[in-house]
C-alpha positions in Angstrom: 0.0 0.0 0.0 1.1 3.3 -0.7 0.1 4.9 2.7 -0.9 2.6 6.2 -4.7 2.9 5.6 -6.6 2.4 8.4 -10.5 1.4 8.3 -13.9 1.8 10.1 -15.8 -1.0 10.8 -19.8 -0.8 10.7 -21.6 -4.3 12.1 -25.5 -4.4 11.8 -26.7 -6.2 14.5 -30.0 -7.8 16.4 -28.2 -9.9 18.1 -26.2 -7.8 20.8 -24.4 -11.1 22.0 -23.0 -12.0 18.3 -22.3 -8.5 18.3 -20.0 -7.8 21.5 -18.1 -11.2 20.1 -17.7 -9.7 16.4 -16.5 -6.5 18.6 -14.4 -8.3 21.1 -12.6 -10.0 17.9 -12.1 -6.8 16.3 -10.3 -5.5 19.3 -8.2 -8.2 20.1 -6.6 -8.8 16.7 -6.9 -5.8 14.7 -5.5 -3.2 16.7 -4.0 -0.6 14.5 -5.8 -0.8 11.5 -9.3 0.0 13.3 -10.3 3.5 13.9 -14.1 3.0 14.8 -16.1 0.2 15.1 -19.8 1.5 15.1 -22.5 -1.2 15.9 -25.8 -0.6 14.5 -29.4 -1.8 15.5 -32.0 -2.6 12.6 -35.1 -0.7 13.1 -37.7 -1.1 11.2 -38.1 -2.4 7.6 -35.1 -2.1 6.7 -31.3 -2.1 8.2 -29.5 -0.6 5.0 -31.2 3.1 6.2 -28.9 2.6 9.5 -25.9 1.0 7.2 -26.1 4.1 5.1 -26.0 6.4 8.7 -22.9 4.2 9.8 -20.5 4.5 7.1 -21.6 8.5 6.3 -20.9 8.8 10.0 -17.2 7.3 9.5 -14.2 9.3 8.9 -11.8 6.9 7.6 -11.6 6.3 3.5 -12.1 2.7 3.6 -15.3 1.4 5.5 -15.7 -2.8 6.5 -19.2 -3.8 6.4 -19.1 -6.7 9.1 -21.8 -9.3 9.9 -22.2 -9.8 13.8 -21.8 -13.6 13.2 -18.4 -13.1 11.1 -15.1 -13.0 12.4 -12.1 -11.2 10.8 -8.4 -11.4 12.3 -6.0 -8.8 11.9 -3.7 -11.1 9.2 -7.1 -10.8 6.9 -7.7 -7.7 7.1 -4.5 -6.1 6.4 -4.8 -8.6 3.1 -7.9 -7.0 2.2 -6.7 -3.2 2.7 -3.6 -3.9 0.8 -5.8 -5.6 -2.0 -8.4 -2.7 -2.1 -5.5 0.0 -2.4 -3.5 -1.5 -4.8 -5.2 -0.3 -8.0 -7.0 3.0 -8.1 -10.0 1.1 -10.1 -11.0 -1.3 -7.4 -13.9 -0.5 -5.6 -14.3 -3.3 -3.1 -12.9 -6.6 -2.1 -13.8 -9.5 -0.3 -13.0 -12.6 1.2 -12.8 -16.5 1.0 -15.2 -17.8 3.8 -15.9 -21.3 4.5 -20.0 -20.9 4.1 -19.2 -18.6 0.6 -20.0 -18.8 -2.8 -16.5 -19.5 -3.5 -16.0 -22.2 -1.0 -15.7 -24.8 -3.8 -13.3 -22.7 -6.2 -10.6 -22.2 -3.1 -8.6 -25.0 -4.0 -8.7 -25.2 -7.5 -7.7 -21.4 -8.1 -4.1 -19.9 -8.1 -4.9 -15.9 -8.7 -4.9 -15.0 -5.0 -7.1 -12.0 -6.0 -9.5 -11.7 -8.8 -11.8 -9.8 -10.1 -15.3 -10.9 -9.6 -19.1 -10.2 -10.1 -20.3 -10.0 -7.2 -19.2 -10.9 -3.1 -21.2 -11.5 -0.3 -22.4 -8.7 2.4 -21.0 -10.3 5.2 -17.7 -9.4 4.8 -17.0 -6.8 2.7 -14.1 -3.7 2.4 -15.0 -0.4 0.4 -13.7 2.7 -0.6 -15.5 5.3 1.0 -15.6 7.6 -1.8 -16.6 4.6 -4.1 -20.0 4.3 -1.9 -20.3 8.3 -2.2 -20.2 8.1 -5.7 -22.9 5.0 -5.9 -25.0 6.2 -3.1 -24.2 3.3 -0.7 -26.6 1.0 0.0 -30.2 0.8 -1.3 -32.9 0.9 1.3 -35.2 -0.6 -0.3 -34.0 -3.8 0.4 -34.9 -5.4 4.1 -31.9 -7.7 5.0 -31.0 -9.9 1.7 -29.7 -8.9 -1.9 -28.7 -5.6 -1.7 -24.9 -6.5 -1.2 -25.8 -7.8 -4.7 -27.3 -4.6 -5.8 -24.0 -2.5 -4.6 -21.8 -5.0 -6.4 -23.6 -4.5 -9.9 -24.0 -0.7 -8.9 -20.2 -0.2 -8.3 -19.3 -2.4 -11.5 -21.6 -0.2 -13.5 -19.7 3.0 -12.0 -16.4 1.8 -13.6 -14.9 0.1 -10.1 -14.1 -3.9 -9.7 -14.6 -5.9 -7.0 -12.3 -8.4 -5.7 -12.2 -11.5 -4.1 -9.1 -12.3 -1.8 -8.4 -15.6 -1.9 -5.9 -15.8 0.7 -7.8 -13.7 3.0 -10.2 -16.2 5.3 -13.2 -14.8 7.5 -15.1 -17.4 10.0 -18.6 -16.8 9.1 -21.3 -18.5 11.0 -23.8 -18.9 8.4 -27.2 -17.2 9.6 -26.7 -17.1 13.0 -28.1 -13.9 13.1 -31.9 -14.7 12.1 -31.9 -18.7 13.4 -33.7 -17.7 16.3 -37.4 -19.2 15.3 -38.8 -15.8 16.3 -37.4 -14.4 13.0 -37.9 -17.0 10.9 -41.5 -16.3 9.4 -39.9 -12.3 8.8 -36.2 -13.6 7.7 -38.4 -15.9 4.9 -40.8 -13.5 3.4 -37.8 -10.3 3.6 -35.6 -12.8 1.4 -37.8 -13.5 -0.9 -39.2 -10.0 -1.4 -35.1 -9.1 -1.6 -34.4 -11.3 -4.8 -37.5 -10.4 -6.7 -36.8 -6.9 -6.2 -33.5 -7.7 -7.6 -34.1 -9.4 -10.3 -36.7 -6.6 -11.6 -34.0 -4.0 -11.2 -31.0 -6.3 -13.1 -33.2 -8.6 -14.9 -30.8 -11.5 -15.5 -27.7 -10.1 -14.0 -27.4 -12.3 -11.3 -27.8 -15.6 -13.4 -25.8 -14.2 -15.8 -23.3 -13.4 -13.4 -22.7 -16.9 -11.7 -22.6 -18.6 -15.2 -19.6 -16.5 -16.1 -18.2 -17.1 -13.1 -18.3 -20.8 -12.7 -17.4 -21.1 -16.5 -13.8 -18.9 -15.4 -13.6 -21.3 -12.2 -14.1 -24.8 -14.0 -11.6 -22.9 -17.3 -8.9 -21.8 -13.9 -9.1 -25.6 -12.6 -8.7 -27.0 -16.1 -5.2 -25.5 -16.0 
């Protein structure tokens, strides 16, 4: 990196116990490259309303969107901040988690960053003035898709996003809504998430996976 850039990190929680652990990791292994870790509370609809509040309320040019059931040492995120500053032309990046959609393509590919359609919201690092430019995140989303939606947004405002191979996050897969109290909400909100989705990038998503598990099975061909 060209200068030691340092990150917020903005966790949207209901689950204040996964939160203080998310926190607690943060704070054990990262010191250094943290400046604030701002914790955020969904209320209402939506929680990508108090998403947008955290990271216009951060100072620091490169804002970590962190789920409260994923857990990020310092080793990975120092990969992903060297990763996101290395080209001028790359928006966000991402990376390798065990419950991912790129589980299955760890071990067959050798970039140890590449340039990808889309990465999951659990984990993900981003140039603060790229979300300026997009808008950050859409709101009219309730908890699914629109990670989806600010991948194809930044893409279409000239910026690539980035898996990093060699950078692992421990993600607990849903822990956040497997509480039975959430389920019936958790169900219809994902549903409602992808339609919306696919109305606003009709085909993008399918057409997005097919060219990326056509470059996966072409990298493990080699």
């Amino acid at each position: 990196m060209g200068k030691d850039h340092r990150c917020d990190v903005v966790i949207p929680t209901i689950n204040w116990r996964l939160a203080e652990r998310a926190v607690a990791c943060l704070r054990e292994d990262c010191a250094g490259l943290i400046g604030s870790i701002i914790v955020i509370v969904r209320d209402g609809y939506s929680i990508y309303h108090q998403m947008n509040q955290g990271w216009r309320g951060a100072t620091a040019d490169t804002v970590v969107f962190l789920n409260d059931d994923a857990y990020l040492t310092g080793k990975a995120l120092r990969r992903l901040l060297d990763v996101l500053w290395a080209k001028q032309s790359i928006g966000m990046v991402g990376p390798s988690m065990p419950t991912g959609m790129f589980f299955q393509a760890i071990r067959t590919k050798k970039a140890e960053a590449w340039a990808v359609p889309l990465l999951s919201g659990a984990c993900m690092a981003v140039k603060r003035s790229a979300l300026k430019k997009v808008g950050g995140w859409s709101e009219d989303y309730a908890m699914f898709a629109s990670d989806l939606d600010l991948c194809f947004r930044l893409a279409d405002g000239g910026y690539e996003v980035v898996w990093v191979r060699d950078a692992w996050v421990n993600h607990i897969r849903s822990a956040t809504v497997q509480n039975p109290i959430f389920k019936e909400a958790h169900d219809a909100a994902n549903l409602h998430d992808h339609e919306l989705l696919q109305m606003r990038f009709p085909d993008r998503l399918r057409n997005s996976m097919t060219h990326l598990e056509a470059a996966l099975q072409a990298e493990a061909e080699l």
